[in-house]
C-alpha distance (Angstrom), angle and dihedral (degrees) to the residues before:
residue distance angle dihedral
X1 . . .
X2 3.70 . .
X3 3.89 133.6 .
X4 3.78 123.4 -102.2
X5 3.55 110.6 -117.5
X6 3.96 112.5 -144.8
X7 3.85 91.1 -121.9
X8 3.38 112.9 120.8
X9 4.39 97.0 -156.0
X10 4.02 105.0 -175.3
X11 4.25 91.4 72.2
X12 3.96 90.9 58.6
X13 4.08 99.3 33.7
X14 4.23 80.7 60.4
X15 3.69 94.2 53.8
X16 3.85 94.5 41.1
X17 3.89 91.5 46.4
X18 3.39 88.0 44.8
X19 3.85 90.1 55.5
X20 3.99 86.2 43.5
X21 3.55 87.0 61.2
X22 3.85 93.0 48.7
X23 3.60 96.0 42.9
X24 3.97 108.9 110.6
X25 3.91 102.0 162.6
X26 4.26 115.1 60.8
X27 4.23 108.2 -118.5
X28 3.92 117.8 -141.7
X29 3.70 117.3 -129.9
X30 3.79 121.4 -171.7
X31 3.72 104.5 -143.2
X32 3.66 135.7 150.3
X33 3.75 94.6 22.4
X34 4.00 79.5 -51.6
X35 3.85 150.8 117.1
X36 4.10 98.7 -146.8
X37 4.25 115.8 157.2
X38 3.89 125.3 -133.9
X39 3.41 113.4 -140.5
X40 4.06 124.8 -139.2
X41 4.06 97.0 -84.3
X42 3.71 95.5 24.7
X43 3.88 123.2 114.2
X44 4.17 104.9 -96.5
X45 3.78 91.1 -126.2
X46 3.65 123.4 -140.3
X47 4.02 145.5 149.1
X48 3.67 96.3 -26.4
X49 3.69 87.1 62.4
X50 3.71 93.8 43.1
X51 4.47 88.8 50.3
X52 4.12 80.2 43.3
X53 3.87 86.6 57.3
X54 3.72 101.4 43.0
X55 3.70 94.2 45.1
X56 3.21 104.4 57.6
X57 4.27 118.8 93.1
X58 4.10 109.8 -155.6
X59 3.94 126.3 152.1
X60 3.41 126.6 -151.7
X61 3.83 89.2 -95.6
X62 3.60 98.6 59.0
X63 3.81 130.4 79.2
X64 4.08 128.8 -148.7
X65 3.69 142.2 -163.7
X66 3.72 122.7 -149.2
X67 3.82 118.8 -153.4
X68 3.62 111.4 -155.1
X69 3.65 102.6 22.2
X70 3.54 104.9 -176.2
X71 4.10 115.7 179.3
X72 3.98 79.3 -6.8
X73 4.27 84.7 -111.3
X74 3.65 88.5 139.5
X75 3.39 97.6 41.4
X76 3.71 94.3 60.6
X77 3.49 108.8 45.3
X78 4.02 86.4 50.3
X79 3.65 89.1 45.9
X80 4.44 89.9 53.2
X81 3.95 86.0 62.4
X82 4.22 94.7 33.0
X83 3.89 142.3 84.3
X84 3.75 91.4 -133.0
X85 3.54 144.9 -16.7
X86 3.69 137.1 -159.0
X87 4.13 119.3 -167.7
X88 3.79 111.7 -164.5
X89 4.21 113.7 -172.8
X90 4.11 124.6 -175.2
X91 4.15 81.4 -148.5
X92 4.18 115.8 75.9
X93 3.91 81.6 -160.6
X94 4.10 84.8 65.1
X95 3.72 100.6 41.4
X96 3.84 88.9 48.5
X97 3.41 88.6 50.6
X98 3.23 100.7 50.3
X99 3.60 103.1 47.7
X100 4.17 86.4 51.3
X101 4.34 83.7 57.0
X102 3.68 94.1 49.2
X103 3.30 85.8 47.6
X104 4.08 92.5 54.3
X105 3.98 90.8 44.4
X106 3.58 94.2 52.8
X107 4.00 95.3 -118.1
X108 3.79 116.2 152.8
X109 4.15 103.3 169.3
X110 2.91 97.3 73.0
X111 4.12 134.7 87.9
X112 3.83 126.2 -161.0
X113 4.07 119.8 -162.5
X114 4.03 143.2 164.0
X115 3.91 111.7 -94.4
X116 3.65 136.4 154.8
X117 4.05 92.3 -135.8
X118 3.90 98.1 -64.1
X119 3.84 98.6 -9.3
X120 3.71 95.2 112.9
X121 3.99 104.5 21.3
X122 3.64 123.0 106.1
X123 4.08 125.9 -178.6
X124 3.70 138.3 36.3
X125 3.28 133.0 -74.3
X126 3.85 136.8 -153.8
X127 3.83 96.0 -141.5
X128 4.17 125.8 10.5
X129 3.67 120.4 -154.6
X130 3.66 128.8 -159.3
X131 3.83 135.8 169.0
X132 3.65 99.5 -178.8
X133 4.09 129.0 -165.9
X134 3.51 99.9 -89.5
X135 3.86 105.3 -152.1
X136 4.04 129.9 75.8
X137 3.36 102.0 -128.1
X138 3.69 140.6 125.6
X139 3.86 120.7 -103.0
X140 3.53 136.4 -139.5
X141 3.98 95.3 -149.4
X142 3.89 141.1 -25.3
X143 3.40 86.2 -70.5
X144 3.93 99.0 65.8
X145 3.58 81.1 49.5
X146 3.59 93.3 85.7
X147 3.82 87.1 73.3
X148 3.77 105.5 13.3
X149 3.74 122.1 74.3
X150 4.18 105.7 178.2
X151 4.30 114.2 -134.4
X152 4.15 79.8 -12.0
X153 4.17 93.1 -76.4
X154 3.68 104.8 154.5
X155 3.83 93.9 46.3
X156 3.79 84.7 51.4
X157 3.47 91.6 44.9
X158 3.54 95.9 53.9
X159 3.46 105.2 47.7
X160 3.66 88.2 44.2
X161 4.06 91.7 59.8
X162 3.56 105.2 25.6
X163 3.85 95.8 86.6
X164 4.27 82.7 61.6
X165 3.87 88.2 54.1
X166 3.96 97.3 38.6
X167 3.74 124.2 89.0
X168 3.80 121.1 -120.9
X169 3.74 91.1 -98.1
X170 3.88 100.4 28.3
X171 4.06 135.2 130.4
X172 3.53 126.9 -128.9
X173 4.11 112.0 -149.3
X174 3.95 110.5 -164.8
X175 3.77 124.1 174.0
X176 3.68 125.9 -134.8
X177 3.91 143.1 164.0
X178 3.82 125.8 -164.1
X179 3.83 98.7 -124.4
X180 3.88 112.5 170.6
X181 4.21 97.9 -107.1
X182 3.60 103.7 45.1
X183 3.50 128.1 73.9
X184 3.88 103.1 -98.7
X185 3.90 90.0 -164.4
X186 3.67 99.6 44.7
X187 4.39 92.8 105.5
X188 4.19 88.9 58.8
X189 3.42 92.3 44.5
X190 3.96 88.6 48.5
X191 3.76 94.1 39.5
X192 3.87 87.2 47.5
X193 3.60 90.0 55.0
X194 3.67 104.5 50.4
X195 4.07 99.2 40.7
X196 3.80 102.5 -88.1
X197 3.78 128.4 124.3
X198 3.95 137.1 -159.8
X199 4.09 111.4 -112.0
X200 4.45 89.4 159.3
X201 4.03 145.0 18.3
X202 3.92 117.8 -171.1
X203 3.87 115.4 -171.5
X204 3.55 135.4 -160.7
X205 3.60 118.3 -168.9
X206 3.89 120.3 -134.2
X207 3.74 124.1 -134.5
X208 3.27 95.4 -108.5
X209 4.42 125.9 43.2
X210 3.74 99.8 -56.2
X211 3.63 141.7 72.5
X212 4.24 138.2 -133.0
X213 4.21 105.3 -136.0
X214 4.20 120.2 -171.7
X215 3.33 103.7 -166.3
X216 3.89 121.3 -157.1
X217 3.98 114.6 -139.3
X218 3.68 125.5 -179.8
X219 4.21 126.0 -175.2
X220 4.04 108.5 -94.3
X221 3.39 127.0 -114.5
């Protein structure tokens, strides 16, 4: 369903983990209309979080969970236009750092915790969000995790559980790009498989030859 991009992703997620890993001072990004730090071992965020962000649909009445939270960017500017908002991380680095942004922006409703996708959530949510590491590859540490996702087991995982976690009339939003060695279809096959269907795709095209997707999922009928 979508075309392969002729970027090949795993070369450049080693030499930005690698800098990750290095880092020892936190940078500050100005992103979603705001100044938010990355910490040394947190994802770098960038224009699949700001596509994540604009995406999304939430009223003031409805709550949301965010898997993979990363600096928590996401997380916040949902949360400005949201009831409630819960941001769960596998990295301590990201849930750390997210709490200290929501801090900086001012945002109290909204929670940030440690959880291996839905290991340590409980409840239901009216919309679940999800930019996952893209790439099957094997990781070093939680930290590689941002970008490397071993024999594809947290997207599996999440698509899996979600529908536990999801009220009866609630969206799923999961990011995406069609970089040459993954397998750009994988989320409709998962979807497919555990009862959801595709009802919207946003893209935001990269500066170089590929492109970020959020796709939009609801439960079918």
């Amino acid at each position: 369903m979508l075309p392969r991009s002729n970027f090949n992703s795993i070369p450049k997620q080693a030499k930005s983990l690698d800098e990750r890993h290095a880092d020892t001072t936190s940078l500050s990004i100005n992103i979603c209309g705001m100044d938010i730090v990355a910490d040394p071992g947190v994802y770098k965020t960038s224009g699949d979080s700001e596509l994540m962000a604009e995406s999304v649909e939430i009223t003031k009445d409805q709550d949301f969970l965010e898997i993979g939270c990363g600096t928590g960017v996401v997380s916040i500017a949902i949360a400005k236009r949201a009831a409630n908002g819960h941001g769960v991380d596998i990295n301590e680095r990201a849930v750390s750092n997210s709490k200290k942004n929501a801090e900086a922006q001012d945002i109290s409703n909204i929670q940030f915790s440690i959880s291996n996708v839905f290991s340590n959530v409980s409840g239901t949510f009216d919309i679940i969000i999800c930019n996952p590491p893209y790439s099957r590859h094997e990781p070093r540490d939680t930290i590689d995790r941002m970008f490397w996702d071993p024999e594809d087991e947290m997207k599996i995982a999440f698509f899996k559980e979600a529908g536990r976690f999801l009220k009866p009339n609630g969206k799923i939003y999961f990011g995406w790009a069609n970089f040459a060695d993954i397998d750009v279809d994988l989320p409709f096959k998962l979807a497919e498989e555990n009862g959801f269907k595709l009802v919207n795709t946003f893209e935001k095209p990269h500066k170089t030859d590929f492109s970020f997707y959020v796709f939009e999922f609801i439960r079918k009928s």
